[in-house]
Structure formats: structure tokens, C-alpha cells
The first five atom37 places (N, CA, C, CB, O) and aatype in JSON, in Angstrom:
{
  "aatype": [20, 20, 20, 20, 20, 20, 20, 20, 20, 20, 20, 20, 20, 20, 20, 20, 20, 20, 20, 20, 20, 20, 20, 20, 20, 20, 20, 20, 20, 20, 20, 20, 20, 20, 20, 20, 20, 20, 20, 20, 20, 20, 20, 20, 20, 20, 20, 20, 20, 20, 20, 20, 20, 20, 20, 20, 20, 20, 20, 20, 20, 20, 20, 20, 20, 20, 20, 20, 20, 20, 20, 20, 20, 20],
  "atom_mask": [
    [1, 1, 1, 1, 1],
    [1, 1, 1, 1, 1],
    [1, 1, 1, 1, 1],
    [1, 1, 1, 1, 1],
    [1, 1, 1, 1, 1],
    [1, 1, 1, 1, 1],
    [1, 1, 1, 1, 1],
    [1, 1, 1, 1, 1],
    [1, 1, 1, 1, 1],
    [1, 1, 1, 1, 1],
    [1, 1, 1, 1, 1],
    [1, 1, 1, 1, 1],
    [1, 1, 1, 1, 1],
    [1, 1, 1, 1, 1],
    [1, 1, 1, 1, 1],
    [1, 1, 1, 1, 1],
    [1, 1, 1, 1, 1],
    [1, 1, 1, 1, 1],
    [1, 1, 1, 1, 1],
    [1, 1, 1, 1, 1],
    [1, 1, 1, 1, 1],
    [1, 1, 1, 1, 1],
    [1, 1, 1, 1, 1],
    [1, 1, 1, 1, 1],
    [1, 1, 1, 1, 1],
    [1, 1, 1, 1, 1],
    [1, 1, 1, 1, 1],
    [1, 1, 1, 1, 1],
    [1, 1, 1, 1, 1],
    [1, 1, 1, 1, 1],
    [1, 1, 1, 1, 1],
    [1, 1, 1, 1, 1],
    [1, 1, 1, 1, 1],
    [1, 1, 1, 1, 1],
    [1, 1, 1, 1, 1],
    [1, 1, 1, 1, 1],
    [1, 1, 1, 1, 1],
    [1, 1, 1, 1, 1],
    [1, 1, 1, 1, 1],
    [1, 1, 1, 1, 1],
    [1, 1, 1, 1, 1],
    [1, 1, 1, 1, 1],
    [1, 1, 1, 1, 1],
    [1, 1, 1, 1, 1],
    [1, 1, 1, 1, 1],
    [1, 1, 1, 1, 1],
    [1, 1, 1, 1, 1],
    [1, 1, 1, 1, 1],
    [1, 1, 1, 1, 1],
    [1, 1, 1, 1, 1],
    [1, 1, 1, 1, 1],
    [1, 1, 1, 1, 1],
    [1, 1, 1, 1, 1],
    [1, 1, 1, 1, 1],
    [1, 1, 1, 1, 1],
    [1, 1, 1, 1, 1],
    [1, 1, 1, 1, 1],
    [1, 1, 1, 1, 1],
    [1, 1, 1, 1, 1],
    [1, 1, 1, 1, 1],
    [1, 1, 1, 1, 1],
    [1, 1, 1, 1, 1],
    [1, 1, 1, 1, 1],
    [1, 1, 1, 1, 1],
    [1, 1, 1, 1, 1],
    [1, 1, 1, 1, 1],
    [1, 1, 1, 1, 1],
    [1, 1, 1, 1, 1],
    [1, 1, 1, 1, 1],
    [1, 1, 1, 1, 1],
    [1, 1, 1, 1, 1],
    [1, 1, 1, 1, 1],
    [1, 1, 1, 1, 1],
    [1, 1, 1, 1, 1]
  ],
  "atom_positions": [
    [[-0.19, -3.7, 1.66], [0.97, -2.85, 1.53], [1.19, -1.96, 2.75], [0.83, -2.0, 0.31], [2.29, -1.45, 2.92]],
    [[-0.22, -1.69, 3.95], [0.69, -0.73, 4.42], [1.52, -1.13, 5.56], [0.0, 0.4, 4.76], [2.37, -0.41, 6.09]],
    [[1.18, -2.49, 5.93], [2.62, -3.4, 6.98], [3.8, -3.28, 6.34], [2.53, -5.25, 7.2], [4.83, -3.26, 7.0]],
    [[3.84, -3.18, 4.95], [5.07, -3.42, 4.18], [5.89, -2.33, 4.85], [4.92, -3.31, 2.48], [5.39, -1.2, 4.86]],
    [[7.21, -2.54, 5.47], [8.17, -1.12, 6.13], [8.41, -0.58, 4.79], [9.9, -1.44, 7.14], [8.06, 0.6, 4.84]],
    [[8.91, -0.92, 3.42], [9.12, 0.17, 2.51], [8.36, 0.47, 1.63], [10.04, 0.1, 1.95], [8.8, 0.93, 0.58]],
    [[7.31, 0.34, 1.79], [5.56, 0.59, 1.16], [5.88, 0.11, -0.18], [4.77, 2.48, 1.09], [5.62, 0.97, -1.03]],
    [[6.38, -1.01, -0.69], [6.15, -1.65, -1.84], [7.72, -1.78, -2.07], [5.18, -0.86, -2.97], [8.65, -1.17, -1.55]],
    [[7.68, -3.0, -3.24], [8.83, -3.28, -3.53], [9.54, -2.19, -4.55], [8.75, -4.59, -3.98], [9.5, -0.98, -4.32]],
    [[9.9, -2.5, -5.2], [11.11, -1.48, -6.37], [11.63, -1.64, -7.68], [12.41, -1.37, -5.91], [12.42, -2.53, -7.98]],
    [[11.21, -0.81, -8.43], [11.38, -1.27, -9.69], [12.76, -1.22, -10.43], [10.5, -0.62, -10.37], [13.61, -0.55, -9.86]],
    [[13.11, -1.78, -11.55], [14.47, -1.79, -11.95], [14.98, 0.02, -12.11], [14.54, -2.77, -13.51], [16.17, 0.08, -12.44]],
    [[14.37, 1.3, -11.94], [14.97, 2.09, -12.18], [15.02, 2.91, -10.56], [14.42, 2.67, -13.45], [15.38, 4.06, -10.32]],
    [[14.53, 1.82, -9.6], [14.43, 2.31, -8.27], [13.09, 2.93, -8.11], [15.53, 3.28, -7.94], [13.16, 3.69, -7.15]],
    [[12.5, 2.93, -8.38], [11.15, 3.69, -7.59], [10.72, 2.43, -7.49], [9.99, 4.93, -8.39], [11.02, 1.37, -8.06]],
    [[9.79, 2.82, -6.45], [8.41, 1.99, -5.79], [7.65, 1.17, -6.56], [7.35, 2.89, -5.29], [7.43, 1.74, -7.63]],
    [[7.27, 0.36, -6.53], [6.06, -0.3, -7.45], [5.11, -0.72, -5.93], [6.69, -2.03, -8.73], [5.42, -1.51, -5.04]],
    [[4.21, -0.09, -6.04], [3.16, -0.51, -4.97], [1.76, -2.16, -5.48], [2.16, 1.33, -4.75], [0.69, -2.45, -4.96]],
    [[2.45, -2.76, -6.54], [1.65, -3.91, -7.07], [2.04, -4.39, -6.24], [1.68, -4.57, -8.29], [1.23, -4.54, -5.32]],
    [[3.14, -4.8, -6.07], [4.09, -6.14, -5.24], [4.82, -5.31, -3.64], [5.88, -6.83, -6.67], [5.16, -4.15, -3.39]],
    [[4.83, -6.31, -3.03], [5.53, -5.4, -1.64], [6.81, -5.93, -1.94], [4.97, -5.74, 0.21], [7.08, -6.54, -2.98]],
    [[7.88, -5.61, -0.66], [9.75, -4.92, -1.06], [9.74, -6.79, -0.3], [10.95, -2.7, 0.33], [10.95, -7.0, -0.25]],
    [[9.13, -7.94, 0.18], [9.5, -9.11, 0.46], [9.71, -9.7, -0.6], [8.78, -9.72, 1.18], [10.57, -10.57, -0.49]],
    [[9.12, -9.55, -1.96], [8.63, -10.53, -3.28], [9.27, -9.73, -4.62], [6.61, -10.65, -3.43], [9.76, -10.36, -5.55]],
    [[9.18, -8.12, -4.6], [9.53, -7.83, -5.59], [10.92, -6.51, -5.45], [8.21, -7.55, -6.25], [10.79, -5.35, -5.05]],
    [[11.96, -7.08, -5.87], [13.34, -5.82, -5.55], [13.98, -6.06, -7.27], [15.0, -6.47, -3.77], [13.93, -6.94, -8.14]],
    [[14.7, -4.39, -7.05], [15.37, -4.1, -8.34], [14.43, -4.8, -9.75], [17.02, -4.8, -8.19], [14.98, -5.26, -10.75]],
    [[13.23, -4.76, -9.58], [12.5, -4.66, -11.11], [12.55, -6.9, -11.26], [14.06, -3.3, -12.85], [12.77, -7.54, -12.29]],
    [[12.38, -7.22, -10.42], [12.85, -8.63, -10.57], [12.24, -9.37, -9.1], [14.7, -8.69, -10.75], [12.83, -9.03, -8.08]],
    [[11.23, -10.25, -8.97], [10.55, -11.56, -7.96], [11.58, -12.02, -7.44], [9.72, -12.87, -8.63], [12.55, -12.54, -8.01]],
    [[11.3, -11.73, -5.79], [12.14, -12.9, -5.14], [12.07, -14.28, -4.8], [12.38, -12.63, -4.24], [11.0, -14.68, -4.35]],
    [[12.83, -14.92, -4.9], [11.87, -16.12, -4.45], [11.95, -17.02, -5.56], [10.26, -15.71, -4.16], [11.85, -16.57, -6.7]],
    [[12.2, -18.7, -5.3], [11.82, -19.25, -6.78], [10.92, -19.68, -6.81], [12.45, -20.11, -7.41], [10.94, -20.85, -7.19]],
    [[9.58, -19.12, -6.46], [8.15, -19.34, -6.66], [7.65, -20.12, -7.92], [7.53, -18.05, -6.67], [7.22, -19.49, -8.88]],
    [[7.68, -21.14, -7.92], [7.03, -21.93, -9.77], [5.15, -21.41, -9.59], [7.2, -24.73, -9.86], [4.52, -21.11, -10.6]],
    [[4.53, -21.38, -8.28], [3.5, -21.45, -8.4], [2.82, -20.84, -7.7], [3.26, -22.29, -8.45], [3.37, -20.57, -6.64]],
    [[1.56, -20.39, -7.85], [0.99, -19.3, -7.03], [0.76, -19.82, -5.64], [-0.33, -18.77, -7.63], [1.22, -18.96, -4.88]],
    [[0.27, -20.82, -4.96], [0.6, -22.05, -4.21], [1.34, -21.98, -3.15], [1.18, -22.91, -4.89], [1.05, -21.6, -2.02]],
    [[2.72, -22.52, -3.77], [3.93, -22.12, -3.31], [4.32, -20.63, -2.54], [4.63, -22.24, -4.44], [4.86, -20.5, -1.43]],
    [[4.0, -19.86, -3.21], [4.28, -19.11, -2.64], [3.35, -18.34, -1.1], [4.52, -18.55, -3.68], [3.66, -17.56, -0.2]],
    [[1.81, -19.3, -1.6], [1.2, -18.9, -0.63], [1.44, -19.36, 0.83], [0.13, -19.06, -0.97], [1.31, -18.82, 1.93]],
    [[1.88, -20.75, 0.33], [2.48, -21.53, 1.59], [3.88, -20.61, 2.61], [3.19, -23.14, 0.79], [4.12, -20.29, 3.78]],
    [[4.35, -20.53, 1.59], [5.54, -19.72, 2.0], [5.0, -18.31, 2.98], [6.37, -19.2, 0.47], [5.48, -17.89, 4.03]],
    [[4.06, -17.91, 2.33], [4.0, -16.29, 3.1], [3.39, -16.86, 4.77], [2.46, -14.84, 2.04], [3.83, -16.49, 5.87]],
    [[2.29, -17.81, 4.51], [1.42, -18.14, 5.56], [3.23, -18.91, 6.55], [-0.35, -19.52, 4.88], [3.61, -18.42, 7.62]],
    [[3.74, -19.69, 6.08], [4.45, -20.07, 6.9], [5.48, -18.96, 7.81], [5.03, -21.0, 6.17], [5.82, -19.24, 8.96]],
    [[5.95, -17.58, 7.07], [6.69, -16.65, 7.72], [5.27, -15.81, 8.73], [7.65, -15.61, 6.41], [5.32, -15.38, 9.88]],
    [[4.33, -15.81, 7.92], [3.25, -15.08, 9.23], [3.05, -15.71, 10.28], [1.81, -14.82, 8.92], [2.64, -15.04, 11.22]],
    [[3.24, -17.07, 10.5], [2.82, -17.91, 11.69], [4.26, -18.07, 12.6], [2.13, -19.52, 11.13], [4.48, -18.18, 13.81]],
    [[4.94, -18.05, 11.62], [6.27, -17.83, 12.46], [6.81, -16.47, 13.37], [7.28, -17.98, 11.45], [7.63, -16.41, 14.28]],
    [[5.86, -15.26, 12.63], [6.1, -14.26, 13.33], [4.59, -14.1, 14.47], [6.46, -13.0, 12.21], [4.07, -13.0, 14.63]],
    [[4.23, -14.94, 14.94], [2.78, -15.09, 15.59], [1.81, -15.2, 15.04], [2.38, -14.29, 16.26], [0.94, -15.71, 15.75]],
    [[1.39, -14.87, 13.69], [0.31, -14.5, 13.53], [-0.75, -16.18, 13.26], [0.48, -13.31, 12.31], [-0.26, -17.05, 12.54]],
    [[-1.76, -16.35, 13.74], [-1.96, -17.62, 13.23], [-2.67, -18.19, 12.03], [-2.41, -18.1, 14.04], [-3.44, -17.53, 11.33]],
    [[-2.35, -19.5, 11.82], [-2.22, -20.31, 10.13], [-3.47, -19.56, 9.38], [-2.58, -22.47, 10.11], [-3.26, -18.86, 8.39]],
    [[-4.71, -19.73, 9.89], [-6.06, -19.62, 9.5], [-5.98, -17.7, 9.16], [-7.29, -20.31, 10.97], [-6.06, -17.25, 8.02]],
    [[-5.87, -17.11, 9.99], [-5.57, -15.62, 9.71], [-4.81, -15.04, 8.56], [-4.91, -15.17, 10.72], [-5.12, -14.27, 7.65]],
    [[-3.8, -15.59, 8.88], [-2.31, -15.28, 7.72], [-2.63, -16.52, 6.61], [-0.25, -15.61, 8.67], [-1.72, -16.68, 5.79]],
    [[-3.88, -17.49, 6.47], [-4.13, -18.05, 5.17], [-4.98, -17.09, 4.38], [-4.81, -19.4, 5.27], [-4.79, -16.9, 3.18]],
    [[-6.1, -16.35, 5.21], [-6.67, -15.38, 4.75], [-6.56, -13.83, 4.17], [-7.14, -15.45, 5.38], [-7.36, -13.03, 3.69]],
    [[-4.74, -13.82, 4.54], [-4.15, -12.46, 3.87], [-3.6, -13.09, 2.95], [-3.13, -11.44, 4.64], [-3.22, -12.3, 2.09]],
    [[-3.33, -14.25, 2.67], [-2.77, -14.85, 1.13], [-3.81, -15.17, 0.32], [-1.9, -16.21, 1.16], [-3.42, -15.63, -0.75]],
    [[-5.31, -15.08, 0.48], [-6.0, -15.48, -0.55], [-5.65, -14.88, -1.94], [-7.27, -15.27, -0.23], [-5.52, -15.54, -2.98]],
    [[-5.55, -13.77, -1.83], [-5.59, -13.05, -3.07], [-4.08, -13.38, -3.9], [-5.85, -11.36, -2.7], [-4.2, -13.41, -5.13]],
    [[-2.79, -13.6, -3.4], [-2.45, -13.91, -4.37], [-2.33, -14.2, -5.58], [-2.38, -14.11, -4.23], [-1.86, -13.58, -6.53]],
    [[-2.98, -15.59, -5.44], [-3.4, -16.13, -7.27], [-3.99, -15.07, -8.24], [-4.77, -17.41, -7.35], [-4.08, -15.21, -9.46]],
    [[-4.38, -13.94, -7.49], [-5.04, -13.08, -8.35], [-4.2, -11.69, -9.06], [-6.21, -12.66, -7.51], [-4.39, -10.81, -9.9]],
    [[-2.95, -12.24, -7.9], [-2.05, -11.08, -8.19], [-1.01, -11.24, -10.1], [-0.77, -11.17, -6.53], [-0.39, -12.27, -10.35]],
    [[-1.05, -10.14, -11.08], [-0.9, -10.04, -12.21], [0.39, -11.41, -12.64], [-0.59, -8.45, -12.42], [0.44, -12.16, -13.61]],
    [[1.44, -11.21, -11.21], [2.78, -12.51, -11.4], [1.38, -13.54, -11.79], [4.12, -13.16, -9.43], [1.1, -13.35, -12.98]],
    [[0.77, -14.19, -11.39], [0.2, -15.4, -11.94], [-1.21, -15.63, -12.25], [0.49, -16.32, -11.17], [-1.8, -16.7, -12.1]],
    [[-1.64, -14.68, -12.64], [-2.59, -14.83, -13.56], [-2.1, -14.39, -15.34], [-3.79, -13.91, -12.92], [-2.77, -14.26, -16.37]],
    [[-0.39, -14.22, -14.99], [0.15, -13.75, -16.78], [1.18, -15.07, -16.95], [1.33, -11.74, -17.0], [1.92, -15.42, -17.87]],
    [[0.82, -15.72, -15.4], [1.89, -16.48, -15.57], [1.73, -17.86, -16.97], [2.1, -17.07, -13.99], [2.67, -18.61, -17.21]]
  ]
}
């Protein structure tokens, strides 16, 4: 969260929710049509490598995902 520029995404009554950052979670509602925890990891690693960072690095800031509450309630 603290790369995130608006330190977490936002919940449906506007405040902050610091679970999810402001790329994945806006107005109380997931962006993204993510079916799978997976998916979406691919996705993040693919915008980190696109902004330099490389595959193996930015695979290792997506580990945790799957662990995040979206899909372990999923």
C-alpha cells in the first residue's frame, strides 16, 4: 500500500479501505474482471514489468494475493 498514490482504494461511502489498493478496489466495488486469483496475478506482474520493474521481482509482490480476503471468500 504505500506505492499506492491514494493509499488504498475506496469504499462505497468514500473513505479509504486500506485491504485493497485504489488499482483493484473503487467506489465499494473490484476492478477488473478477475474470475481468478491467477489472473489477476498475471495481470499485476504484467503492468509491473511494463513499468520496468522485472517479471521475477514484480512475481514476488503478487505472491500474496491468493491470500488476499477477494479469494480466499471467493
Amino acid at each position: 500500500m504505500n506505492k499506492d498514490p491514494e493509499k488504498g482504494g475506496t469504499n462505497a461511502d468514500g473513505s479509504i479501505n486500506t485491504e485493497y489498493c485504489s488499482y483493484c478496489y473503487k467506489a465499494g466495488e473490484f476492478v477488473g474482471d478477475f474470475k481468478t486469483a491467477k489472473e489477476m496475478q498475471d495481470f499485476c506482474v504484467k503492468k509491473m514489468n511494463e513499468d520496468g520493474m522485472p517479471r521475477f521481482v514484480a512475481w514476488i509482490f503478487t505472491r500474496g494475493i491468493p491470500r488476499l480476503n477477494r479469494w480466499r471468500n471467493a
